[in-house]
C-alpha positions, -999 to 999 in steps of 0.1 A, spaced: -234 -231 -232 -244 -204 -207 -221 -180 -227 -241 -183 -259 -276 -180 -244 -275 -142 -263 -262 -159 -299 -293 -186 -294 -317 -164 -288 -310 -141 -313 -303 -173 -341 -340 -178 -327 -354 -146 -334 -339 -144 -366 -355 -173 -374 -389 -162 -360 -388 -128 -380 -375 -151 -413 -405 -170 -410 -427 -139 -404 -412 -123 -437 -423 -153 -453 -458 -149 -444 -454 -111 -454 -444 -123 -486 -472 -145 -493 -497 -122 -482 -486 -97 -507 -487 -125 -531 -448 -121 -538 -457 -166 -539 -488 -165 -562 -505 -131 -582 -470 -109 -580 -444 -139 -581 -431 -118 -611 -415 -94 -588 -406 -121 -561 -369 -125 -571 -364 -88 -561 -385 -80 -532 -373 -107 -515 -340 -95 -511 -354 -66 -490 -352 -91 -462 -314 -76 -457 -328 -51 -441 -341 -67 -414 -310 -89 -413 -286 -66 -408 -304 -46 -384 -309 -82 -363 -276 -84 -367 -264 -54 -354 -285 -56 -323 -274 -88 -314 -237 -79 -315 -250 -46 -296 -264 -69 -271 -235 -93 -270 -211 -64 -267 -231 -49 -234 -241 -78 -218 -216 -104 -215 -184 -78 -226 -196 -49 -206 -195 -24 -231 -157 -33 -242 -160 -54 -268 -128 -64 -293 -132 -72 -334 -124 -110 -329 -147 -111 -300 -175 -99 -321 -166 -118 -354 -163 -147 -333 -202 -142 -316 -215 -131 -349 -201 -165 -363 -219 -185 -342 -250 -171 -343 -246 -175 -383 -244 -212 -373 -270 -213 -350 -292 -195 -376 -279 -224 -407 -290 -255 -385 -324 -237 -377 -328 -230 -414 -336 -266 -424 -368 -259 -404 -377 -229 -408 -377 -237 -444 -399 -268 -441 -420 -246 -424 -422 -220 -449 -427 -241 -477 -451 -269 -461 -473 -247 -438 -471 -207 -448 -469 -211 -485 -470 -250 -498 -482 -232 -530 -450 -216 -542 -427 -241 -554 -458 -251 -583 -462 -212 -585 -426 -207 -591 -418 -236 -612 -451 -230 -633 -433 -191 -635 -398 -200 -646 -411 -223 -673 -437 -196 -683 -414 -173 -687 -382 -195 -706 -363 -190 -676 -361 -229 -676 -366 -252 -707 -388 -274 -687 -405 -282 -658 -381 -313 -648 -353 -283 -649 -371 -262 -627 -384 -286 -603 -346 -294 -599 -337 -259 -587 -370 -255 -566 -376 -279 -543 -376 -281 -505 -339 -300 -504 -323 -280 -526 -337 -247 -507 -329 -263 -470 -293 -265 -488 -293 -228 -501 -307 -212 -470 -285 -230 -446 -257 -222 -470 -267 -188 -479 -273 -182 -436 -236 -191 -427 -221 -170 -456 -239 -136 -454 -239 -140 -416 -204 -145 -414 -195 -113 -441 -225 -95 -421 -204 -96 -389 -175 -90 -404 -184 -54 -418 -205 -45 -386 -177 -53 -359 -155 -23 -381 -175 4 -362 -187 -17 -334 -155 -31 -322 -141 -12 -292 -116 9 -307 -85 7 -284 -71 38 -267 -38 50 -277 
């Protein structure tokens, strides 16, 4: 386990800056007055994904690979901090949704009804609850972390000399 102590703690601040965002987004009211513009803004997060991302493969490929630092090695770290990052989600989104913002999923599924986006509140209280969520974001984690890592180790690989 010693030689994923750098794809832990960077599953575990990814997780920390996740829940961070979260409180961004409520404070901006992205969960209540502006949940209008919600389904957009939140995608901004990729940002700070990618950019987590990045410096964890940085730190991966100068700390434990000294600087030399193959594709498959890199795919292979970046993997597992996309799992480590998917089992944290189930509680990082019980956090979000129970203490930072227990008011969105009425907000949202009020919203979606509201606007015809779903016939009727048992429709939308199908889509947006906590299990269904825990499902997406672990889900959604493993699958943009893993096409993520994928891009990024093109440039960051070390390029072998020919």
């Amino acid at each position: 386990m010693k030689t994923r102590t750098i794809e832990i703690k960077w599953a575990i601040i990814f997780s920390v800056v996740g829940l961070l965002w979260m409180l961004l987004e409520k404070l901006t009211g992205l969960h209540s007055t502006h949940i209008d513009k919600h389904m957009y803004l939140t995608n901004l997060f990729a940002i700070p994904a990618i950019i987590m991302m990045v410096l964890a493969l940085k730190d991966k490929k100068r700390n434990f690979y000294k600087g030399q630092m193959s594709y498959k090695q890199g795919f292979v770290s970046g993997l597992i901090i996309s799992v480590f990052i998917a089992l944290l989600s189930p509680l990082t989104q019980w956090i979000t949704s129970t203490i930072i913002t227990p008011e969105y999923f009425p907000n949202v599924i009020a919203y979606s009804v509201e606007t015809g986006y779903y016939k009727s509140v048992a429709e939308a209280e199908a889509y947006f609850n906590l299990k269904n969520y825990i499902i997406q974001s672990s889900i959604g984690a493993l699958i943009m972390g893993i096409i993520t890592t994928a891009v990024i180790m093109v440039s960051l690989q070390t390029k072998s000399k020919k």
